[in-house]
C-alpha positions as CSV (number, residue, x, y, z in Angstrom):
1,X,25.3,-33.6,-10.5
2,X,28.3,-35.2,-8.1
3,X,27.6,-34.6,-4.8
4,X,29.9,-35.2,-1.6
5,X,29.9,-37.9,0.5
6,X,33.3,-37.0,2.7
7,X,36.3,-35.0,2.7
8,X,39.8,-34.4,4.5
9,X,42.5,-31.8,4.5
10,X,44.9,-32.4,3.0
11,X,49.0,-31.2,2.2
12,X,50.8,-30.0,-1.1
13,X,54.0,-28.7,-1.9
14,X,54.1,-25.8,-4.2
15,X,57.7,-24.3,-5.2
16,X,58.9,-25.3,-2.0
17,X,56.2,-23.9,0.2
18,X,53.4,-26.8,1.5
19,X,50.1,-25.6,1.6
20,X,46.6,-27.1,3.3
21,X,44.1,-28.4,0.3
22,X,40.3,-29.9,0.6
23,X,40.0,-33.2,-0.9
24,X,36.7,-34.0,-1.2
25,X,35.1,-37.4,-2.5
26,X,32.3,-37.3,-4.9
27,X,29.5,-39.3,-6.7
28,X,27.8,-39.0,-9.6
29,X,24.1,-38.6,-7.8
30,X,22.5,-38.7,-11.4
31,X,24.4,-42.3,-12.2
32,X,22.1,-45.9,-11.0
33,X,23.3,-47.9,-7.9
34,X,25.0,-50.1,-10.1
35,X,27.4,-48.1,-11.7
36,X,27.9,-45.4,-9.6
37,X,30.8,-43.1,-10.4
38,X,33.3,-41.8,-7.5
39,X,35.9,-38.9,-8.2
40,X,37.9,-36.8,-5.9
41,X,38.1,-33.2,-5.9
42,X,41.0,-31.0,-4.4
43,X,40.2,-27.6,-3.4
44,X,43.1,-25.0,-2.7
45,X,42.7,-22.9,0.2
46,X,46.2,-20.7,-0.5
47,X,46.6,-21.7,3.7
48,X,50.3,-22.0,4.6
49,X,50.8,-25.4,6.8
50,X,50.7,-23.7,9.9
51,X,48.9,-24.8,13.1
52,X,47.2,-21.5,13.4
53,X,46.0,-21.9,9.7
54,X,44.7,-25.5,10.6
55,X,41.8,-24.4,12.2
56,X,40.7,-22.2,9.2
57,X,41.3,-25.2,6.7
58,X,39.0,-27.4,8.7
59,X,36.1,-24.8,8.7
60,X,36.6,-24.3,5.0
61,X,36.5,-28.0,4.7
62,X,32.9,-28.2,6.3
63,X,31.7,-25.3,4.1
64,X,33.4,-27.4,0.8
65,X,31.4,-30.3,2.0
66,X,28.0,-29.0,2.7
67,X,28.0,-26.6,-0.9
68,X,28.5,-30.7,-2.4
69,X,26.5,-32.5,0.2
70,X,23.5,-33.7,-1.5
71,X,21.5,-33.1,1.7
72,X,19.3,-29.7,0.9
73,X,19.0,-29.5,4.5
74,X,22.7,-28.8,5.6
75,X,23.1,-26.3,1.9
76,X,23.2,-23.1,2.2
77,X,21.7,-21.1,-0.4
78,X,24.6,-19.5,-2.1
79,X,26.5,-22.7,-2.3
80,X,23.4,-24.0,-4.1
81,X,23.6,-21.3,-6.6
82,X,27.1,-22.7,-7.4
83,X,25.9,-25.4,-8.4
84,X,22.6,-24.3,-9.9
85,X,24.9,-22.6,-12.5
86,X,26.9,-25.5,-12.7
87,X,24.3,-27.6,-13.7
88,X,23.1,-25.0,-16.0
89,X,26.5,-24.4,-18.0
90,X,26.0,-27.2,-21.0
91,X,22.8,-26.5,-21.7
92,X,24.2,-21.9,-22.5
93,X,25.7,-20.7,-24.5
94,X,28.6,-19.2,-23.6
95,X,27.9,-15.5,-23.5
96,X,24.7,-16.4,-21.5
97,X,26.7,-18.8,-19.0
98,X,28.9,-15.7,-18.5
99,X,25.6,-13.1,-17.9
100,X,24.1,-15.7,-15.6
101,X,27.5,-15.9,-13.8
102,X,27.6,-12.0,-13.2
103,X,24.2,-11.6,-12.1
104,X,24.7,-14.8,-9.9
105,X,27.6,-13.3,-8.4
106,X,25.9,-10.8,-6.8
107,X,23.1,-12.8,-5.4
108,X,25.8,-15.4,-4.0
109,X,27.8,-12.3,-2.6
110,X,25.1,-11.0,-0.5
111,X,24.1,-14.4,0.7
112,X,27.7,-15.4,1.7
113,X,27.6,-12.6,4.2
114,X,24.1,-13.4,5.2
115,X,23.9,-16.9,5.3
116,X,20.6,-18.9,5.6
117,X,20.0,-22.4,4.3
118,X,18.2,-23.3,1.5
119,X,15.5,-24.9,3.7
120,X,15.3,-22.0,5.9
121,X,15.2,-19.4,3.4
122,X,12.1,-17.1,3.7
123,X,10.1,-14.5,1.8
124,X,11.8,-12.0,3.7
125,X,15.2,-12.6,3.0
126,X,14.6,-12.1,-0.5
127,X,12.8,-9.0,0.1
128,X,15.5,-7.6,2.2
129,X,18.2,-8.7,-1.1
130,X,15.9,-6.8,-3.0
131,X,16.2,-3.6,-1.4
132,X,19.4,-4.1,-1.3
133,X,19.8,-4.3,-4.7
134,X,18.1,-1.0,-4.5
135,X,20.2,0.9,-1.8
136,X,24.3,-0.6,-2.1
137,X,26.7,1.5,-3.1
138,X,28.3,-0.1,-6.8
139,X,30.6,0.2,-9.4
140,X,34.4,0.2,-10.5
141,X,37.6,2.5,-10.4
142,X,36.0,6.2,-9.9
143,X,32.6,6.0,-10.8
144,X,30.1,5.0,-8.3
145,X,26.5,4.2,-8.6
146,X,23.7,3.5,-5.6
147,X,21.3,1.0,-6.4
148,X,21.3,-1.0,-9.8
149,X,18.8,-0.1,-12.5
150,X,15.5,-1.6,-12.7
151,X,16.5,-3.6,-15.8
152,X,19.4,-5.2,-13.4
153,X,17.5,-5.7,-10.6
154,X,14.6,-7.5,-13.0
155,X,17.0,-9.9,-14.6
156,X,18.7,-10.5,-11.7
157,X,15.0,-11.6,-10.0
158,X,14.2,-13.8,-12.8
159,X,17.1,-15.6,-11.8
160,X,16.9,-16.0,-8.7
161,X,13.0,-17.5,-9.0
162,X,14.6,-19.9,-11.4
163,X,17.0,-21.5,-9.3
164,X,14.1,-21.9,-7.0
165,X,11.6,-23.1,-9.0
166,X,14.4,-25.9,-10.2
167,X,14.7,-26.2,-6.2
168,X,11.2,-27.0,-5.9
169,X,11.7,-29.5,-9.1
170,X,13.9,-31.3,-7.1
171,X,12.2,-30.9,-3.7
172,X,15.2,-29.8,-1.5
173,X,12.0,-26.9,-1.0
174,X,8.1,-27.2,-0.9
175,X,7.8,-24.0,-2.3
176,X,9.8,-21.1,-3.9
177,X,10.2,-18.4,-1.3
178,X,10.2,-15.8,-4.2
179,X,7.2,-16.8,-6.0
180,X,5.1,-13.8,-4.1
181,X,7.6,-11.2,-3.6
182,X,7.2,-8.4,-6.4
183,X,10.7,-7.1,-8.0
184,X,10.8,-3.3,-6.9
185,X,11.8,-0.7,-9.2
186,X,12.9,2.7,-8.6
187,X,10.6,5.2,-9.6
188,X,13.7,7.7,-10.9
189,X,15.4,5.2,-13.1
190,X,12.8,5.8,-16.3
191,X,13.4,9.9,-15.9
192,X,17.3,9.5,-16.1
193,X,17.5,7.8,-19.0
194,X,19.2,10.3,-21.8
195,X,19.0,10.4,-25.6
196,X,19.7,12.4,-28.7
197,X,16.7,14.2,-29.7
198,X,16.4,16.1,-33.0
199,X,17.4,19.7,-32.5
200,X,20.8,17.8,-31.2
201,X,21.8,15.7,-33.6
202,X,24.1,18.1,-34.9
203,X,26.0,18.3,-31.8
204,X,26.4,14.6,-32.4
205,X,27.6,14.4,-35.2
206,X,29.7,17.3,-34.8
207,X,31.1,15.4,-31.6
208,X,32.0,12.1,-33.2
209,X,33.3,13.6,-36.2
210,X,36.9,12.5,-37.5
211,X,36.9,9.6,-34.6
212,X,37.6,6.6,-35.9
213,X,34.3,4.8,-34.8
214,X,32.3,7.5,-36.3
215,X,30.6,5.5,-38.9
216,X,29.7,3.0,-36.1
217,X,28.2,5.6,-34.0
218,X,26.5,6.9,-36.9
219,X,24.8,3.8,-37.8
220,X,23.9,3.0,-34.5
221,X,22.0,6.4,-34.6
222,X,20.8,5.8,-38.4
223,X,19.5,2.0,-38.1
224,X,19.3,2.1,-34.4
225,X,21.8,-0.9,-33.9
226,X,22.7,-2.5,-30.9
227,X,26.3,-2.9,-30.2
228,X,26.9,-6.3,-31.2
229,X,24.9,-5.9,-34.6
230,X,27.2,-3.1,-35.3
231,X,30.3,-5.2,-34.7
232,X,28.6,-8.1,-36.9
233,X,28.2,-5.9,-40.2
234,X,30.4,-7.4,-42.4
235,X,31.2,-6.5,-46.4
236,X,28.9,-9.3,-47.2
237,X,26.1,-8.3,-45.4
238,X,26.1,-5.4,-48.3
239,X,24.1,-7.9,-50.9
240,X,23.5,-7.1,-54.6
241,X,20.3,-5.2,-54.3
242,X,22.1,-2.5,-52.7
243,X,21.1,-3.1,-49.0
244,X,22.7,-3.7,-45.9
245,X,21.0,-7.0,-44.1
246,X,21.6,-7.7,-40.4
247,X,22.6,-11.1,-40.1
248,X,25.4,-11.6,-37.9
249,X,26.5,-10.3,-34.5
250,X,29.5,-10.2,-32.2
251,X,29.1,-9.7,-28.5
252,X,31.0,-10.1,-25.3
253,X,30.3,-11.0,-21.5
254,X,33.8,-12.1,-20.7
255,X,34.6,-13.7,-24.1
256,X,34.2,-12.3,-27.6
257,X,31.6,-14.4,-29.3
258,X,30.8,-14.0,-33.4
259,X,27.1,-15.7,-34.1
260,X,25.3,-16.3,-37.4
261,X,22.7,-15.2,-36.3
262,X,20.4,-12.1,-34.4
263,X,19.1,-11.7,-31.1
264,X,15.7,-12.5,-31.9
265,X,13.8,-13.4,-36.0
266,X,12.9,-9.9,-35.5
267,X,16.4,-8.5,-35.6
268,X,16.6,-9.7,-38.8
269,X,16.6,-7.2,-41.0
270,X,17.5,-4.9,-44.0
271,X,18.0,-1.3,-44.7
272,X,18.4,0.8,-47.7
273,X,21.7,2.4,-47.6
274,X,21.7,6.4,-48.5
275,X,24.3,7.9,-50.0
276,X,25.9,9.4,-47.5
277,X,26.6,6.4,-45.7
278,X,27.3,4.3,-48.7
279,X,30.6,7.0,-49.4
280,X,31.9,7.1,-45.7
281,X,31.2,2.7,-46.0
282,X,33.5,3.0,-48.9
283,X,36.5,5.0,-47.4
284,X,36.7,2.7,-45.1
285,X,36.7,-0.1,-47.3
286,X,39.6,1.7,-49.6
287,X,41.6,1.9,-45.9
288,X,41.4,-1.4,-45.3
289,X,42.5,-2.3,-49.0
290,X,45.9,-0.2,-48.1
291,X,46.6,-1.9,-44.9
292,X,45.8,-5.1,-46.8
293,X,49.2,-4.1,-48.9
294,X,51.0,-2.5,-45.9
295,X,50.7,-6.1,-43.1
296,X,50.7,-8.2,-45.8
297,X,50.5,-11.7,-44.6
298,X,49.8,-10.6,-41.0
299,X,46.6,-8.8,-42.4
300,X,43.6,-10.2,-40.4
301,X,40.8,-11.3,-43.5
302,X,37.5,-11.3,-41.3
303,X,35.2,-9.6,-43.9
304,X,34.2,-7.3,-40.6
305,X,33.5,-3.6,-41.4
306,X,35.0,-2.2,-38.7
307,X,38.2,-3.2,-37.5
308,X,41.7,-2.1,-36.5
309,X,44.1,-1.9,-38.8
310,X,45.5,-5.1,-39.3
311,X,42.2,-6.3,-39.6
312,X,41.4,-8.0,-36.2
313,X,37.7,-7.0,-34.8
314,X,37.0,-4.4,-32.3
315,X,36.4,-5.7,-28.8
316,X,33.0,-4.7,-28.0
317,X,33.9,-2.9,-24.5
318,X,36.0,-0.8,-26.8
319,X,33.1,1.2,-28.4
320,X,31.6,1.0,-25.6
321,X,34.1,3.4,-23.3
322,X,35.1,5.2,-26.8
323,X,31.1,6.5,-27.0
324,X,31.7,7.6,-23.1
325,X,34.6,9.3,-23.8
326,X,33.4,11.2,-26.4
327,X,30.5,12.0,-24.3
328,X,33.0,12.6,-20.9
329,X,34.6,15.0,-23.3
330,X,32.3,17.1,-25.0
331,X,30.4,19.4,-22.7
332,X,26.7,19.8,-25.5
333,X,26.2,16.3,-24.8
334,X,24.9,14.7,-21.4
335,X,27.0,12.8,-20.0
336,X,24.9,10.0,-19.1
337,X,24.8,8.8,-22.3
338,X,25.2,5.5,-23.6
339,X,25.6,3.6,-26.7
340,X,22.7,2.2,-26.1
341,X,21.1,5.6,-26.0
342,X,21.6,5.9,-29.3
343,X,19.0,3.1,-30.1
344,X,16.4,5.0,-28.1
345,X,17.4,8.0,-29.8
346,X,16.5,6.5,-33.2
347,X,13.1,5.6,-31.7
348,X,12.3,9.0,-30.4
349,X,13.5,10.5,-33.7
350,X,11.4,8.5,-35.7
351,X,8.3,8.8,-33.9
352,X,8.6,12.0,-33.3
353,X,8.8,12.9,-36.7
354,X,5.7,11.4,-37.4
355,X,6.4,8.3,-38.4
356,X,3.9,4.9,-37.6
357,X,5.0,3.3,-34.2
358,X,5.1,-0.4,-36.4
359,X,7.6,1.2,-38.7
360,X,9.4,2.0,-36.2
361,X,9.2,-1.3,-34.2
362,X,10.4,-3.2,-37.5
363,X,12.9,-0.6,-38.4
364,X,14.5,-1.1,-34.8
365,X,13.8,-4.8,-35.0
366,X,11.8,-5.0,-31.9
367,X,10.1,-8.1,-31.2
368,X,7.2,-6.7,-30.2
369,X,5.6,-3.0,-30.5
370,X,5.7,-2.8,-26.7
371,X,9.1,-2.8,-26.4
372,X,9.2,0.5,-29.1
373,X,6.7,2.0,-27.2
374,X,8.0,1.5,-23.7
375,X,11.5,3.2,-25.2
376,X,9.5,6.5,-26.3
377,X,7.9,6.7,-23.6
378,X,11.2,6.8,-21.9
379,X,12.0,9.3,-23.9
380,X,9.0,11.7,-24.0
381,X,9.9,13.2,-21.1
382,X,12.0,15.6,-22.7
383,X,9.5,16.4,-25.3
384,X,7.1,16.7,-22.6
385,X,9.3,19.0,-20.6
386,X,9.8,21.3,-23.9
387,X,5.4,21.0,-24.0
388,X,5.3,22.2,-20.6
389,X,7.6,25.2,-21.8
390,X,5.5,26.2,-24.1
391,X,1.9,26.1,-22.5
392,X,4.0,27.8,-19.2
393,X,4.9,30.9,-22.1
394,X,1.9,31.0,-24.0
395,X,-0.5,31.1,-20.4
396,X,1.7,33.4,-17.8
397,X,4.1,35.2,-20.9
398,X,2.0,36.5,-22.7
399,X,-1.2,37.0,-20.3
């Protein structure tokens, strides 16, 4: 990890303009006394040279220098979750380098406008981020949402223990200040989750019919895929004995990634492929046969099922805001439904119909049966709702 030992402002010209830059000079902490390995690192402030932006270059100068100063005691705590994720990058992969980043982001965020040291950070702090986490107003463009879901708010705690824990490791702390705190939850989050039951399927399919990611959808309700084993399915993946095998997957936190490979050995599966599907499979494999002729040499060969029409992959964000469109759209369906809902939907379908809860799990590819049954239990509440119906007619109705 290089860590700094000084710094200075510094000038640059760019086209014409001169502006104030950091220069900061590090060493490698992790190299011997011996052979110790110096660097310099210019930071660009975007500061015209201005006496009145001198002031604010210097300041940003001592912040640059105590975010590398190898001295815990002068760190603040979001600078060293800058360089907790920098340490962590080669050992990730690239799509979980990006998820830590985003996650990350937030906790650096909130601790850049409420800044404590690493040395001084406290139990409470991190219960205050929590509720936080549970009270701030989020979100993008139009649609606004206040608090994150429990599922965000959990794997955003796990990361912040870790960096932490790997604080204690290298005793800049004595102990993690999050090691006590419990991750809250809000108690609405499981009741808002939607899905397709059965008397609604039609609807579904009625809704995504003629759209050019209906098969997708329709597997993902089918099999229960997740989105990135429904971008994975390739033409291979169809093997001789008639089955479709999950095997591959593309996925996408800021870059498209294509892996050999499933989330977990438990992904890993195959599925018998009805009839129906198999005929609306081969449509599409006839299409892509024409546009083969019609690009020619610009045709895209990836062997991926679904694709545009010159044959280059679907980004994953694009069935993704397709699904909520559809949804947005079509006034049967709730409209906070997800693509992921359609997973849960195949769960609740399945179970509800009677069928044994480690079927299901291996259908889905669940790691463990847990994970099936914390997903219908999600779901029950509907079914519990229409059971409530029911006893409330049969008791006061018909009294």
């Amino acid at each position: 990890m290089k860590t700094c030992q000084s710094g200075r402002v510094i000038t640059k010209k760019r086209k014409g303009t001169s502006y104030f830059f950091l220069r900061l000079n590090l060493v490698d902490s992790e190299s011997n006394d011996k052979q110790k390995r110096y660097f310099t690192k210019d930071i660009a402030t975007n500061l015209v040279v201005s006496k009145r932006n001198q002031s604010k270059a210097n300041a940003m100068l001592e912040d640059a220098i105590t975010e590398y100063s190898s001295n815990a005691e002068r760190m603040y705590f979001h600078n060293y979750l800058k360089r907790w994720l920098e340490s962590k990058q080669p050992s990730l992969e690239i799509t979980t380098y990006e998820g830590y980043g985003y996650r990350l982001r937030i906790i650096i965020n909130y601790f850049s406008e409420h800044k404590v040291l690493l040395t001084e950070l406290k139990p409470e702090h991190i219960r205050d981020f929590y509720n936080y986490l549970l009270t701030v107003e989020h979100g993008t463009g139009k649609r606004h949402t206040i608090g994150y879901s429990n599922r965000s708010v959990k794997d955003i705690a796990i990361l912040l223990r870790a960096s932490l824990e790997d604080a204690v490791t290298l005793k800049y702390i004595g102990d993690s200040p999050a090691a006590k705190i419990k991750t809250p939850h809000k108690n609405t989050d499981i009741q808002a989750k939607a899905y397709i039951g059965s008397d609604e399927v039609n609807i579904f399919l009625d809704a995504i019919s003629g759209h050019r990611l209906e098969v997708a959808f329709l597997l993902a309700l089918y099999y229960g895929l997740r989105r990135e084993e429904i971008l994975g399915l390739r033409w291979s993946a169809i093997h001789e004995d008639g089955k479709l095998y999950i095997e591959h997957t593309v996925s996408r936190v800021k870059s498209t990634i294509a892996k050999d490979r499933t989330k977990t050995d438990a992904s890993q599966r195959s599925y018998p492929i009805p009839n129906e599907i198999r005929d609306k499979l081969n449509k599409i494999r006839d299409g892509q046969s024409e546009n083969r002729k019609l690009f020619g040499n610009k045709y895209v060969d990836s062997d991926y099922i679904f694709t545009w029409e010159d044959g280059h992959w679907y980004s994953p964000d694009y069935l993704t805001k397709s699904f909520k469109k559809i949804v947005r759209n079509d006034g049967r369906l709730d409209d906070s439904l997800t693509l992921h809902s359609l997973r849960a939907s195949c769960v609740s379908i399945l179970i509800h119909d009677g069928t044994d809860i480690k079927d299901v799990q291996a259908w889905v590819g669940h790691k463990d049966v847990q994970t099936t049954l914390n997903i219908y239990a999600r779901t029950n509440e509907k079914q519990q709702n229409k059971v409530a119906s029911r006893m409330a007619n049969t008791l006061f109705l018909n009294g």
